[in-house]
KEFI-903703 format. One record per atom (N, C-alpha, C): x negated, y, z negated; atom name; residue number from 1; residue in three letters. Coordinates in steps of 0.2 Angstrom, whole numbers, plus 5000, padded with zeros to 4 digits. Each point is the difference from the previous one (the first is absolute). Last residue first. Layout:
% KEFI-903703
    X    Y    Z atom   n res
    X    Y    Z   CA NUM Ala
...
END
This chain:
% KEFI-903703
    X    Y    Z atom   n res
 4843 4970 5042    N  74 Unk
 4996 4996 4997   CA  74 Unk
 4992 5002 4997    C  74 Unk
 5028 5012 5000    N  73 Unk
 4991 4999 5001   CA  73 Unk
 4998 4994 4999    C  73 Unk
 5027 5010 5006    N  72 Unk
 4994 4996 4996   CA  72 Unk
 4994 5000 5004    C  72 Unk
 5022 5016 5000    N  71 Unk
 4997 4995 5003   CA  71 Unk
 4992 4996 4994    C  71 Unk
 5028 5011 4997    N  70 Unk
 4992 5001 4997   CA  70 Unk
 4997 4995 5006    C  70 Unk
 5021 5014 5007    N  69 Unk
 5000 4992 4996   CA  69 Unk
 4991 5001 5001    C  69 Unk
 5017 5020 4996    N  68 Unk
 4997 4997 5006   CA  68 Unk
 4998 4994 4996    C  68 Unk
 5023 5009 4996    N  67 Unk
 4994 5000 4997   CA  67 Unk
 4997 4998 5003    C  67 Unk
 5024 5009 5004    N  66 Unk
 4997 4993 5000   CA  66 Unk
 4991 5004 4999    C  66 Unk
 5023 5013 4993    N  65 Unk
 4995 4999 5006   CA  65 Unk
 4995 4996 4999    C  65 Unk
 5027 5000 4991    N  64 Unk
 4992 5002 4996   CA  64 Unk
 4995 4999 5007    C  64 Unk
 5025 4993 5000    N  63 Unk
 4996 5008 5002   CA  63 Unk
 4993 5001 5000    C  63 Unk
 5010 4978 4994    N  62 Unk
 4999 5003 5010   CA  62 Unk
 5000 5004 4998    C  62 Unk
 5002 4996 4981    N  61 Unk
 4994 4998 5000   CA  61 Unk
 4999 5002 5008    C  61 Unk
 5020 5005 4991    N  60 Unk
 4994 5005 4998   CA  60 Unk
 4996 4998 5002    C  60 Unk
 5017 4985 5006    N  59 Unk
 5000 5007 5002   CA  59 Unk
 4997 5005 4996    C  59 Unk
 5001 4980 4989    N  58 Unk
 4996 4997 5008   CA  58 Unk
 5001 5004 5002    C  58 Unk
 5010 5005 4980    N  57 Unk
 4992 4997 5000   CA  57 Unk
 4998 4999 5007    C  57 Unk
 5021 5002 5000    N  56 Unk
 5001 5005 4999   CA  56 Unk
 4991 5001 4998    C  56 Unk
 5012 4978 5002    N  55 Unk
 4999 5007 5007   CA  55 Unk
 4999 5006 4999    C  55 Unk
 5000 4985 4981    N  54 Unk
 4997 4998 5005   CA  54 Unk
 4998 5004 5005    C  54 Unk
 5017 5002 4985    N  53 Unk
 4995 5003 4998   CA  53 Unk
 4994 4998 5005    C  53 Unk
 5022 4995 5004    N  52 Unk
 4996 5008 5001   CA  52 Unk
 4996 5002 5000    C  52 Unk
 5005 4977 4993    N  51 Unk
 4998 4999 5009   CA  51 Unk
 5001 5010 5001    C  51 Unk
 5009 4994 4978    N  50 Unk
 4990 4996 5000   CA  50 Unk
 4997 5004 5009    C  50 Unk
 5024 5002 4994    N  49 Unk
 4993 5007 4996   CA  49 Unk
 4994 4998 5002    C  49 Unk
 5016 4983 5005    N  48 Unk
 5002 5006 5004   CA  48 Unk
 4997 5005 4999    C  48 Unk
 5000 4982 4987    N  47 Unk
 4996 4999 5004   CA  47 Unk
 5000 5007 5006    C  47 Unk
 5013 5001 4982    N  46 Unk
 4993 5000 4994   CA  46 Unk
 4997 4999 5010    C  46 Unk
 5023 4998 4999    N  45 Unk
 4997 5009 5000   CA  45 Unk
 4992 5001 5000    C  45 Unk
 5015 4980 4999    N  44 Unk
 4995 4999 5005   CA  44 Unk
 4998 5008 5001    C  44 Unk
 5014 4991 4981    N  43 Unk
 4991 4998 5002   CA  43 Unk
 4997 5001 5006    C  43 Unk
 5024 5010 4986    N  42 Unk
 4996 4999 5008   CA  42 Unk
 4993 4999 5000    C  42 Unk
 5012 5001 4979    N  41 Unk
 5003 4998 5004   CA  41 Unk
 5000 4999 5007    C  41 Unk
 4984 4996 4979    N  40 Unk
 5001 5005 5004   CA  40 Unk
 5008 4998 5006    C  40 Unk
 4989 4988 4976    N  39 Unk
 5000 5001 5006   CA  39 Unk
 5004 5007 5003    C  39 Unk
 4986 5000 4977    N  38 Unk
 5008 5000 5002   CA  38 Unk
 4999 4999 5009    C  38 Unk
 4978 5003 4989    N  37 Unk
 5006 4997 4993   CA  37 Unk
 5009 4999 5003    C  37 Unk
 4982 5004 5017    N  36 Unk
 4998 4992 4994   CA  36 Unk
 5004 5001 4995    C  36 Unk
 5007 5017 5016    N  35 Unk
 4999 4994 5002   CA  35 Unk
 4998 4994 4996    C  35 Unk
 4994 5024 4995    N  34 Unk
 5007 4997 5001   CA  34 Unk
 5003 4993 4998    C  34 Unk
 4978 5010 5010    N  33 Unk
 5001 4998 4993   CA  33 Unk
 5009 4999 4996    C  33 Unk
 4994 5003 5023    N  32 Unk
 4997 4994 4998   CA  32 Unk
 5002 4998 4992    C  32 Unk
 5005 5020 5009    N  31 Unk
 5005 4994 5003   CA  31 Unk
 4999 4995 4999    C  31 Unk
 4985 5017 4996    N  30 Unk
 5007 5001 4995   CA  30 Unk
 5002 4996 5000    C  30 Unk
 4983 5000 5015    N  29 Unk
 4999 5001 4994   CA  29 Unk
 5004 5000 4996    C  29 Unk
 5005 5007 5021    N  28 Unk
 5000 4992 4999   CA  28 Unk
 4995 4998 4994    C  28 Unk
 5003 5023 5001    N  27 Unk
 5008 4998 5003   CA  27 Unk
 4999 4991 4998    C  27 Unk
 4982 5013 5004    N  26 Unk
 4999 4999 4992   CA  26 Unk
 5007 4998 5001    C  26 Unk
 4990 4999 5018    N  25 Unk
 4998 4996 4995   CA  25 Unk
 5002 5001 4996    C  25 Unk
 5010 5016 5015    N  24 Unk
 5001 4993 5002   CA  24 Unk
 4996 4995 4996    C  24 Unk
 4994 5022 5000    N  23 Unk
 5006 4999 4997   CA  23 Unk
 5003 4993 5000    C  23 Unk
 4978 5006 5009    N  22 Unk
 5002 5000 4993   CA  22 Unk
 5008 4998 4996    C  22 Unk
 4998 5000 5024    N  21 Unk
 4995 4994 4996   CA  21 Unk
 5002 5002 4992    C  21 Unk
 5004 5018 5013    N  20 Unk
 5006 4998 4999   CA  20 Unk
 4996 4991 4999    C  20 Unk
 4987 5019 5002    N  19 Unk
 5007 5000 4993   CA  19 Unk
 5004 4995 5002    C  19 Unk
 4985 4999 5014    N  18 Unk
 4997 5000 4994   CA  18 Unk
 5001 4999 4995    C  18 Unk
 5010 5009 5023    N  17 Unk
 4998 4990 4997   CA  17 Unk
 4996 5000 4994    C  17 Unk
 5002 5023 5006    N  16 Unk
 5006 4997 5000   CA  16 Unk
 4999 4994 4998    C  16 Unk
 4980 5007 5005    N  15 Unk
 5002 5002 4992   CA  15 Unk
 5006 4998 4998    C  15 Unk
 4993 4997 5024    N  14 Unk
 4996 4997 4995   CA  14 Unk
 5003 5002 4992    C  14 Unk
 5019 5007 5020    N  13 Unk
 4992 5000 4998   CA  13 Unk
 4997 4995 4993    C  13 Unk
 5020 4994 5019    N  12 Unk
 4999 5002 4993   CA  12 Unk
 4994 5001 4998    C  12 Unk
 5011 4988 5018    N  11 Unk
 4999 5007 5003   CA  11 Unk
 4999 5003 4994    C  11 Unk
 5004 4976 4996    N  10 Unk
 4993 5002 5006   CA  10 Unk
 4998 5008 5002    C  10 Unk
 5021 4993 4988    N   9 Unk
 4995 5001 4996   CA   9 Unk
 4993 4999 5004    C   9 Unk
 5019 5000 5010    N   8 Unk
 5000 5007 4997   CA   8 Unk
 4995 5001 4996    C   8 Unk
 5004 4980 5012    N   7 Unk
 4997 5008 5006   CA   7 Unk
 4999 5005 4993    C   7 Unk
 5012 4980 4992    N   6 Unk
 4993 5000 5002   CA   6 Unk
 4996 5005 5002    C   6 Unk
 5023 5000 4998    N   5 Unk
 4995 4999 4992   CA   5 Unk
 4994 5002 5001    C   5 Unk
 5014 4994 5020    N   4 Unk
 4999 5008 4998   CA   4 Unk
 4997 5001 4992    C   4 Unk
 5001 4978 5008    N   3 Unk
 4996 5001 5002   CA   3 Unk
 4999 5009 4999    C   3 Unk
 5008 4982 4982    N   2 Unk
 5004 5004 5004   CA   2 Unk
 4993 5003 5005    C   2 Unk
 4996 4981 4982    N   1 Unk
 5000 5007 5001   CA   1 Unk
 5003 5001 5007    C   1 Unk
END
């Protein structure tokens, strides 16, 4: 991924990257399914979705405000 790809979608509100996950699973959904009945002619589209789909998961979760951590009783 291209770094201005990058910025663009780090400057993209929560809902924005949301839609755009969604869109991007159900994309490599297809791809996938595709794929086992008839190769695809660019396999490497499939790992190129997987590692969006990734960053796109780990940039919502760095948004989410971290959770106090439960302390324990003895």
């Amino acid at each position: 991924m291209k770094a201005k790809q990058w910025q663009e979608i780090k400057n993209m509100a929560d809902a924005e990257i949301a839609a755009k996950l969604n869109e991007t699973k159900e994309k490599l959904f297809r791809l996938k399914f595709k794929h086992f009945s008839t190769p695809v002619k660019n396999s490497l589209e499939i790992r190129s979705l997987r590692r969006l789909v990734a960053r796109l998961n780990t940039l919502l979760k760095e948004r989410q405000p971290a959770k106090p951590a439960k302390s324990r009783k003895k």
